[in-house]
BAKOL-916809 format. One line per field, with one value per residue (C-alpha): residue number from 1; residue in three letters; chain; x negated, y negated, z negated. Coordinates in steps of 0.05 Angstrom, whole numbers. Example, Ala and Ser with C-alpha at 12.3 -4.5 7.8 and 13.67 -1.06 7.14 Angstrom:
BEGIN
num = [1:2]
residuo = [ALA:SER]
cadena = [A:A]
c1 = [-246:-273]
c2 = [90:21]
c3 = [-156:-143]
END
This chain:
BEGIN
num = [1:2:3:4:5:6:7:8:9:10:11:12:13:14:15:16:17:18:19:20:21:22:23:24:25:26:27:28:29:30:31:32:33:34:35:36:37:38:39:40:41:42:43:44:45:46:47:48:49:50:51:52:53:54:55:56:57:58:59:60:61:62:63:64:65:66:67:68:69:70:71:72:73:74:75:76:77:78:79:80:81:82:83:84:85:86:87:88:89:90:91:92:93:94:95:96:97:98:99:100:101:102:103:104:105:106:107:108:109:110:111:112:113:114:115:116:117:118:119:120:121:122:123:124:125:126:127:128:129:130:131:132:133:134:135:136:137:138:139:140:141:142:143:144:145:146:147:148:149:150:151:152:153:154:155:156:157:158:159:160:161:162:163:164:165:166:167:168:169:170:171:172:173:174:175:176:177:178:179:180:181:182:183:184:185:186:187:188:189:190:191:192:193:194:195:196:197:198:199:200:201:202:203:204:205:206:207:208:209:210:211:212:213:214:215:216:217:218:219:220:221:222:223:224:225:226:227:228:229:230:231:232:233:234:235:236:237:238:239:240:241:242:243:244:245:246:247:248:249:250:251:252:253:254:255:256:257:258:259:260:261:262:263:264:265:266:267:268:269:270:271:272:273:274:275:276:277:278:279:280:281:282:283:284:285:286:287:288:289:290:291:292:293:294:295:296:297:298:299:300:301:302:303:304:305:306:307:308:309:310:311:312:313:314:315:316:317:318:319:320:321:322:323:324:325:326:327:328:329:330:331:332:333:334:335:336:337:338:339:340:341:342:343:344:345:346:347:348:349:350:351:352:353:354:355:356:357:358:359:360:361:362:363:364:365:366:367:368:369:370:371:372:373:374:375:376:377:378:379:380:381:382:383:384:385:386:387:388:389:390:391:392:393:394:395:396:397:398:399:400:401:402:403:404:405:406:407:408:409:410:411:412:413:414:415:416:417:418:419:420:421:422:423:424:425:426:427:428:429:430:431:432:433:434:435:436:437:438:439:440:441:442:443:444:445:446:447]
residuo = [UNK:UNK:UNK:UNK:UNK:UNK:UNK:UNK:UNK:UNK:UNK:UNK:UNK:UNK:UNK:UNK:UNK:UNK:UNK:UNK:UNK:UNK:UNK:UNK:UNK:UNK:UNK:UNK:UNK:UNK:UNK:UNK:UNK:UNK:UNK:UNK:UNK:UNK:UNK:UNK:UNK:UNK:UNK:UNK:UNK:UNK:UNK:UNK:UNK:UNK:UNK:UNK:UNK:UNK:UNK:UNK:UNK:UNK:UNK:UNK:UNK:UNK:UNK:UNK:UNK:UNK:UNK:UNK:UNK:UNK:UNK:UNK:UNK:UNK:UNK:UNK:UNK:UNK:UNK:UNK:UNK:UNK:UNK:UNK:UNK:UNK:UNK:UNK:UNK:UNK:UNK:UNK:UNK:UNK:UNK:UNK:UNK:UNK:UNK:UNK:UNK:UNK:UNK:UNK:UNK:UNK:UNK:UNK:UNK:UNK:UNK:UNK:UNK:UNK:UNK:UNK:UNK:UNK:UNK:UNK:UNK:UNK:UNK:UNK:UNK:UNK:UNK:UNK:UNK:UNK:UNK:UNK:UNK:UNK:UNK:UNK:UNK:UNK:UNK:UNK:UNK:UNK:UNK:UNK:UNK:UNK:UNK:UNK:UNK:UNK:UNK:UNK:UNK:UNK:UNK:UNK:UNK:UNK:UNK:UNK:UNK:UNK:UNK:UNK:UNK:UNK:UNK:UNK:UNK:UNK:UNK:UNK:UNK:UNK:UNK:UNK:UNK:UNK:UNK:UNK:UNK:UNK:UNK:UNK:UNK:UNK:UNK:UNK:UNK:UNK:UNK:UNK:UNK:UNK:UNK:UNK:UNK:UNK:UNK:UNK:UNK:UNK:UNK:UNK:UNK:UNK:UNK:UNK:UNK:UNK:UNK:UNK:UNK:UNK:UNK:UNK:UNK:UNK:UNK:UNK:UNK:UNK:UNK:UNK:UNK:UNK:UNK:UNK:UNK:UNK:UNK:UNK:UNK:UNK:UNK:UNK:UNK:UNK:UNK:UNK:UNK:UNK:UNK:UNK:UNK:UNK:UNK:UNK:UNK:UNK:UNK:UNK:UNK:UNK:UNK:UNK:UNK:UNK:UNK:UNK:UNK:UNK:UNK:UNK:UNK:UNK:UNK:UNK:UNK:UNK:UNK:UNK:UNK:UNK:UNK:UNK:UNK:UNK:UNK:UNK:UNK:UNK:UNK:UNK:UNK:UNK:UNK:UNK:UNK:UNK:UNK:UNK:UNK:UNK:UNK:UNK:UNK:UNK:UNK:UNK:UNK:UNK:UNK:UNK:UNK:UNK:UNK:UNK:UNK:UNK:UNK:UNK:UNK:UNK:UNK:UNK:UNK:UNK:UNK:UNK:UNK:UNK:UNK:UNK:UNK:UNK:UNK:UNK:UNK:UNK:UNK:UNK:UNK:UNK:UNK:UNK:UNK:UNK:UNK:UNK:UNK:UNK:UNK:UNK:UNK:UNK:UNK:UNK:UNK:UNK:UNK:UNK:UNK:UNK:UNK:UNK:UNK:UNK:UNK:UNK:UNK:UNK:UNK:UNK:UNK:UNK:UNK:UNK:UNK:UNK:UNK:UNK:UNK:UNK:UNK:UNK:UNK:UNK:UNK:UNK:UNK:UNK:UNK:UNK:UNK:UNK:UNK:UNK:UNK:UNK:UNK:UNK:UNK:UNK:UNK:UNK:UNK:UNK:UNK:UNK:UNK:UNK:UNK:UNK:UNK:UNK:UNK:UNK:UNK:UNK:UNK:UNK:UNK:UNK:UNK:UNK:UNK:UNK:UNK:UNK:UNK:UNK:UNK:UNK:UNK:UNK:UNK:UNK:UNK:UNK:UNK:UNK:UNK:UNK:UNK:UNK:UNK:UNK:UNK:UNK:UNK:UNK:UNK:UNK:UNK:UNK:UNK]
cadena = [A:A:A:A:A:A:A:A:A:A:A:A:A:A:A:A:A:A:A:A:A:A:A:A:A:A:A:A:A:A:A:A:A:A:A:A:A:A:A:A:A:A:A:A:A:A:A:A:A:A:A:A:A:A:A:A:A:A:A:A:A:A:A:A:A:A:A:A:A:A:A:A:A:A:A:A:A:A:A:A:A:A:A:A:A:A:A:A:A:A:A:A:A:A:A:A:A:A:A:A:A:A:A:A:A:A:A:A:A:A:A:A:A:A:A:A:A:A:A:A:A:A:A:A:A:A:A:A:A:A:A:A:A:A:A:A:A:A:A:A:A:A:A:A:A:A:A:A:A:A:A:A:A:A:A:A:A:A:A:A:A:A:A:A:A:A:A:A:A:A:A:A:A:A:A:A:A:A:A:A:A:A:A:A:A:A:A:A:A:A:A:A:A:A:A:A:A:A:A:A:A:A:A:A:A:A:A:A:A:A:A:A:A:A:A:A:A:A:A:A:A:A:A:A:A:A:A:A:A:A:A:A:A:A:A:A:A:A:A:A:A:A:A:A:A:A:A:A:A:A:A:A:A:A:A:A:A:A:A:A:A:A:A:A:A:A:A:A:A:A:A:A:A:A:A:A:A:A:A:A:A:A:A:A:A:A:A:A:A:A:A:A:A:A:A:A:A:A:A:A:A:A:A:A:A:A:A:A:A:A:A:A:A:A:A:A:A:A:A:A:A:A:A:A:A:A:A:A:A:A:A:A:A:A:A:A:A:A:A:A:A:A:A:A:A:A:A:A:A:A:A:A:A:A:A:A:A:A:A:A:A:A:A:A:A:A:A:A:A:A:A:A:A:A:A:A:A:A:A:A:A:A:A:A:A:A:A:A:A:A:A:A:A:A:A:A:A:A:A:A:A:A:A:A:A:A:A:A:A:A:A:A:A:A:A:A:A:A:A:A:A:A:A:A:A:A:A:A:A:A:A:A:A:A:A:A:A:A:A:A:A:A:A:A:A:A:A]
c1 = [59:11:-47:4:47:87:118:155:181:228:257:304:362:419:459:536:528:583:640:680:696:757:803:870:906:884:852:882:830:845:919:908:851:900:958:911:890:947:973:907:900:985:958:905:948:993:940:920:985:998:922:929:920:851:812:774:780:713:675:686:630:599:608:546:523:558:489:416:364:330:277:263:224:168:126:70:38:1:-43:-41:-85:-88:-74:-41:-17:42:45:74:124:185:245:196:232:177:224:278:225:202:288:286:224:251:315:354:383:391:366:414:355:295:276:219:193:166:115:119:158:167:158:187:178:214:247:262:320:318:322:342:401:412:449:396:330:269:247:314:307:228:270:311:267:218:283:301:239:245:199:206:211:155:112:148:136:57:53:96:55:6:66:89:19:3:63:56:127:113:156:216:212:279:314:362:330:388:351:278:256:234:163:180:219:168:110:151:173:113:81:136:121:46:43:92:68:94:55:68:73:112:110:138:116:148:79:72:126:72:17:-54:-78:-35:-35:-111:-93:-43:-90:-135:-87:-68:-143:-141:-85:-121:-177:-135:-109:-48:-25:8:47:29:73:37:25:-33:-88:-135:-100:-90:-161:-190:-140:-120:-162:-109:-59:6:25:102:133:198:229:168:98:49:-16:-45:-119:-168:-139:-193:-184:-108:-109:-146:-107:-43:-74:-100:-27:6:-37:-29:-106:-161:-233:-222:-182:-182:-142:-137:-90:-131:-64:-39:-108:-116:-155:-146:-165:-244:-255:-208:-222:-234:-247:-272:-301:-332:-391:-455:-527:-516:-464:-398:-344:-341:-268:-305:-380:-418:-432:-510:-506:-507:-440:-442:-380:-377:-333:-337:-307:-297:-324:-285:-310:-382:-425:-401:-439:-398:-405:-371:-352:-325:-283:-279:-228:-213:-150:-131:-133:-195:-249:-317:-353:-352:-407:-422:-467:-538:-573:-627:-614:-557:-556:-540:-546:-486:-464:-451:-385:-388:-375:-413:-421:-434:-456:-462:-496:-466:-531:-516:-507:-474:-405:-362:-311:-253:-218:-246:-202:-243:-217:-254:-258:-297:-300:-338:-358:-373:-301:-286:-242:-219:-203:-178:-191:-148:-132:-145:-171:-203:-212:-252:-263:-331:-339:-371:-425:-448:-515:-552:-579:-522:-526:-471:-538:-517:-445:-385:-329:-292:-331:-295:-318:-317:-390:-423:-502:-568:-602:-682:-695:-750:-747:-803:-822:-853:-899:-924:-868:-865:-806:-799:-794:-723:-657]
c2 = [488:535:491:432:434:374:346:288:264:203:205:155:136:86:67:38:-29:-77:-30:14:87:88:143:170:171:98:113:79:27:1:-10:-46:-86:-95:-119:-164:-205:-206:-262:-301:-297:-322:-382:-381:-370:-436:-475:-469:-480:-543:-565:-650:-652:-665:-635:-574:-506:-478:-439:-363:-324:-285:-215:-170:-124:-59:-18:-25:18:39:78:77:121:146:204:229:297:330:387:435:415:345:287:234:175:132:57:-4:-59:-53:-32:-14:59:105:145:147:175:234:238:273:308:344:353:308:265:287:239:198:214:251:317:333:411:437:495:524:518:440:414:341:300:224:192:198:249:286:355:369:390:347:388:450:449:435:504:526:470:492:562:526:488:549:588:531:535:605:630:698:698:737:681:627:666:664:595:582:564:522:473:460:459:405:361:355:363:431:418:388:440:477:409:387:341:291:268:260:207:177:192:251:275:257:294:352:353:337:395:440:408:421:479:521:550:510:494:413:369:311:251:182:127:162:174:95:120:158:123:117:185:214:188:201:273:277:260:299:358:325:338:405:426:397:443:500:479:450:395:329:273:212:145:88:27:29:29:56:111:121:119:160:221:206:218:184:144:127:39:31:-32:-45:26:34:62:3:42:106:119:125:114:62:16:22:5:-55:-78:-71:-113:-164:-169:-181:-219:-268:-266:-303:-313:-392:-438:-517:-572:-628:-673:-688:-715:-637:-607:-576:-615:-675:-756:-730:-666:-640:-579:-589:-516:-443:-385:-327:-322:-284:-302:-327:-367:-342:-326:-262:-226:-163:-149:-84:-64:-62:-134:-200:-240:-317:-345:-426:-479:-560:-609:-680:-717:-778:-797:-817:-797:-731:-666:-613:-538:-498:-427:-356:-308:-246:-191:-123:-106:-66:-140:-122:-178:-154:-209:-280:-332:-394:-455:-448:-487:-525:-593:-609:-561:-607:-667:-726:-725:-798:-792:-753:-690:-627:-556:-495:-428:-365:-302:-239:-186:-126:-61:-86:-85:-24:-17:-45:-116:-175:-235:-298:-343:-418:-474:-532:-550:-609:-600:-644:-649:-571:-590:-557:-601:-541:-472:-432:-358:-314:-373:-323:-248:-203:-129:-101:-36:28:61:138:127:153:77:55:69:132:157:229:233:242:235:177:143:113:43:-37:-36:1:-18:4:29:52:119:165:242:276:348:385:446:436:441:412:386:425:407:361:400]
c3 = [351:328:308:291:209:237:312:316:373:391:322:308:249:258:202:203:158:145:147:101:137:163:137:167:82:43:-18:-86:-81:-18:-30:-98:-62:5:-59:-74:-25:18:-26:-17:63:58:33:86:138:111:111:180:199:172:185:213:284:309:257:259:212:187:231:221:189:236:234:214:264:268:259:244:263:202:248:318:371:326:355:316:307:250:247:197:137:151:104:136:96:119:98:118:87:43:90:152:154:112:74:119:162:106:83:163:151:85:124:73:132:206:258:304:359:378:339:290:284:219:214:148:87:54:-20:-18:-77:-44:-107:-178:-181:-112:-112:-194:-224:-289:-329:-317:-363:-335:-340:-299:-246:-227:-214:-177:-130:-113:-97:-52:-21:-14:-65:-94:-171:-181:-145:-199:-254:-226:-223:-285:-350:-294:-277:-340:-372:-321:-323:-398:-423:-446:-507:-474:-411:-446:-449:-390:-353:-354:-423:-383:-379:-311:-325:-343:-292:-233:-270:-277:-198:-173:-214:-187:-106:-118:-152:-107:-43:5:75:79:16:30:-30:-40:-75:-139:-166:-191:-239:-280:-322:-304:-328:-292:-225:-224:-243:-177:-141:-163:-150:-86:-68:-92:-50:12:-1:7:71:68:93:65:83:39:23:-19:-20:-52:-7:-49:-57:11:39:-17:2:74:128:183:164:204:201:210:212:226:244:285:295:306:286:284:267:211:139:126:194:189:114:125:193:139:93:134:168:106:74:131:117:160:160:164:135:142:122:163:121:58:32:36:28:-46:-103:-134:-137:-147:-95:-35:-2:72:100:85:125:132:170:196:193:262:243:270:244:215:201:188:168:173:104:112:140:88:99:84:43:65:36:65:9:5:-64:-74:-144:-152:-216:-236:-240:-201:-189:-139:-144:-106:-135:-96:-105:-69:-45:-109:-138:-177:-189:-149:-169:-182:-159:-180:-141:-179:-120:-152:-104:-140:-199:-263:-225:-204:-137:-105:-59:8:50:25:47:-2:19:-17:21:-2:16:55:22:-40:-26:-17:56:59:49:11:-10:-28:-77:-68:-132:-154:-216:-268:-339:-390:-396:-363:-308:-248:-184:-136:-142:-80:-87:-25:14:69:77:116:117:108:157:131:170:173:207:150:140:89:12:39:66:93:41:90:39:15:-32:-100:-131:-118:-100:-68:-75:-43:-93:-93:-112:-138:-144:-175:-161:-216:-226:-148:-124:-40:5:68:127:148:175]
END
C-alpha cells in the first residue's frame, strides 16, 4: 500500500431487521409488553377456534426478512492525495460504507486498509462529547486522532477563527446549534493533521457562505496532499472538488470513473431522463382543448438524436405540437436548467413565419439551436411550453421534458482553451479576445 491512502476490498455489512435481540434475563419492558398482549392474542386464539366451518382466517403477514444487506462486495482503491467523491441514492449504502472506513462499524465481510491517520466528519453529533465545550472537544478529537497537544495548540486560534463560533467556543456544545456544531467539527477534521479526510453530507447543514468556504478549505487541503473521501449529493459540488468519483446503488459499486461522466450517468439515471419523449395518446398527451404536445428531442445538425453533445458542437432542442383551435397567435418556448436546478436560459419562438401571426389548425414543429461553445459540461434538463397572449395563457408547459449532457473537451479548441481544472459557472461561452503588448514588447515563440 505504499502509493495507495485507502484499499477496500469485498466489503460488505448485513444488518438483523425485524427482530428484537434476544436476551437470556427479560428486560421490564418486555414483561409489561408480554402482560399486555397476552390478553389480546387469548381472544385471538378464541376466535379461531370457534371460526364457522368453511371459511377462511386472514392470511398471515408475512414475516420480514431476517437481514438486509446494507452494503455488498465493494472493492475500490484510492491513492494517496486523491479526491474521490462517492454518490448515489438515499439508502444505496454511502455512509455505511465511510461508518467502516472511520472504523465506527466493523464489516460483516471483506476488509478495508487505511494508510495514515483519519478525520471523519459523517453526521451531526459524531465524534463530540456534549457536555465538553467546544474548545475541550477540538482537544478531544486531535487526541483521538493521535495528535500531540503541542500540534492542537498550533492549529488552535485557525479552527475556531474559521468555524466562527469564536464566542461560544467555551460553551458545551450540547447548546450548539446544528450549524454550529458541523462548522466547528469540520474545522477541527480539516484543520488537524490527519492523512484521509472523510465527510458526509453534513456540510448542507451550514449556510451558503459557508459551504463555499469548506470547499474552499476542502481544496486547500488537497493541495497539500491529502486525500479525501467525499459524500454529496450535490453534483456540483462533487465535480468541482472530485477528480473520480465512486456511483453506488444499492449496497453496490455500479461506476467508477471521472467525477464529471459518473455525475452525469447519476443524474441521467435518476432523472429517468431521455433525449426523446412522445405522446402517442393525445387524450394523455399534455395541453389543453387548443395545443397538445406530441413529442420532444434533442438532436444534432444531422438530425439524430443526441443524449449528449460535445460542448463546441450546436445542439437542436425540437418540439412537434398539435393546434386544435384556429385563429390564435401562439408562441412556443424552452426553459433550460442545469442540474443544480438553476435556470441557464430561457428561449422563446421569434421565427418571423409565424411571429405575431394566427395559426389555422395543424401539426407544427419548433426548433431552437443552442450554438456550440455556450454552454458549460454537464447535464441539461429542457423544460417545453406553448403559450397565447392576448389573453396570457399557457396550454402545456412540461418540466424536464428531455435531457442531455453536454461533454467537455481539452483539445485546446473549447473556450477551456489550455485550463485543466474544473471550471465553475452555468455557461461557459467562447469568447473573442485581444491582448495588446505595449512598449514593443513581442510574443515568443509557442511551448
Amino acid at each position: 500500500m505504499s502509493d495507495l491512502a485507502v484499499r477496500v476490498q469485498g466489503i460488505g455489512k448485513r444488518y438483523a431487521i425485524g427482530r428484537r435481540r434476544q436476551s437470556s434475563q427479560p428486560m421490564l419492558r418486555d414483561v409489561l409488553a408480554d402482560a399486555l398482549h397476552r390478553p389480546v392474542r387469548l381472544l385471538g386464539d378464541l376466535a379461531r377456534r370457534w371460526q364457522p366451518a368453511g371459511t377462511q382466517a386472514p392470511a398471515a403477514r408475512e414475516a420480514p426478512p431476517d437481514h438486509v444487506w446494507a452494503l455488498r462486495g465493494a472493492s475500490f482503491d484510492v491513492e494517496r492525495g486523491e479526491v474521490v467523491g462517492i454518490i448515489g441514492p438515499n439508502g444505496a449504502g454511502k455512509s455505511t460504507l465511510l461508518k467502516i472506513l472511520s472504523r465506527i462499524t466493523e464489516p460483516t465481510e471483506g476488509r478495508a486498509e487505511i494508510s495514515g491517520r483519519i478525520a471523519s466528519l459523517l453526521e451531526v453529533g459524531t465524534g463530540f462529547h456534549p457536555e465538553l465545550t467546544g474548545r475541550e472537544n477540538i482537544y478531544l478529537s486531535g487526541a483521538l486522532l493521535g495528535m500531540r497537544k503541542s500540534d492542537i495548540d498550533r492549529n488552535l486560534d485557525e479552527i475556531i477563527d474559521f468555524s466562527g463560533i469564536d464566542k461560544f467556543v467555551d460553551t458545551p456544545v450540547k447548546h450548539y446549534s446544528s450549524g454550529m456544531y458541523v462548522r466547528l467539527a469540520f474545522a477541527v477534521a480539516a484543520h488537524l493533521e490527519s492523512d484521509v479526510l472523510i465527510v458526509d453530507e453534513v456540510l448542507a447543514v451550514g449556510d451558503v457562505a459557508f459551504q463555499r468556504k469548506c470547499m474552499a478549505k476542502m481544496e486547500d487541503v488537497h493541495q497539500h496532499g491529502r486525500t479525501i473521501l467525499f459524500v454529496s449529493h450535490s453534483m456540483p459540488a462533487v465535480t468541482r472538488l472530485c477528480q473520480r468519483a465512486i456511483l453506488i446503488s444499492e449496497g453496490t459499486v455500479q461506476k467508477d470513473g471521472p467525477a464529471p461522466e459518473i455525475a452525469n450517468a447519476y443524474l441521467m439515471s435518476s432523472l429517468r431522463a431521455t433525449a426523446e419523449r412522445t405522446w402517442p395518446d393525445p387524450a394523455s398527451a399534455p395541453g389543453d382543448q387548443v395545443a397538445r404536445l406530441r413529442s420532444v428531442r434533442v438532436k444534432t445538425k444531422d438530425g439524430d438524436t443526441a443524449p449528449s453533445i460535445d460542448i463546441r458542437q450546436a445542439v437542436g432542442l425540437e418540439m412537434t405540437y398539435d393546434v386544435l383551435v384556429p385563429g390564435l397567435v401562439l408562441s412556443s418556448y424552452y426553459d433550460v436548467f442545469n442540474e443544480s436546478g438553476i435556470c441557464v436560459f430561457v428561449a422563446h419562438d421569434l421565427d418571423p413565419t409565424w411571429r405575431r401571426r394566427p395559426r389555422p389548425c395543424g401539426t407544427y414543429c419548433s426548433t431552437a439551436w443552442v450554438p456550440g461553445n455556450l454552454l458549460a459540461n454537464g447535464t441539461m434538463l429542457v423544460g417545453a411550453a406553448l403559450l397565447s397572449d392576448n389573453p396570457f395563457v399557457v396550454h402545456f408547459h412540461h418540466h424536464d421534458s428531455v435531457a442531455f449532457q453536454v461533454q467537455d473537451s481539452f483539445e485546446g479548441d473549447a473556450a477551456r482553451g489550455d485550463w485543466s481544472r474544473p471550471l465553475a459557472g452555468v455557461i461557459r461561452p467562447l469568447l473573442s479576445w485581444t491582448t495588446e503588448a505595449r512598449d514593443g514588447i513581442r510574443p515568443q515563440s509557442a511551448t
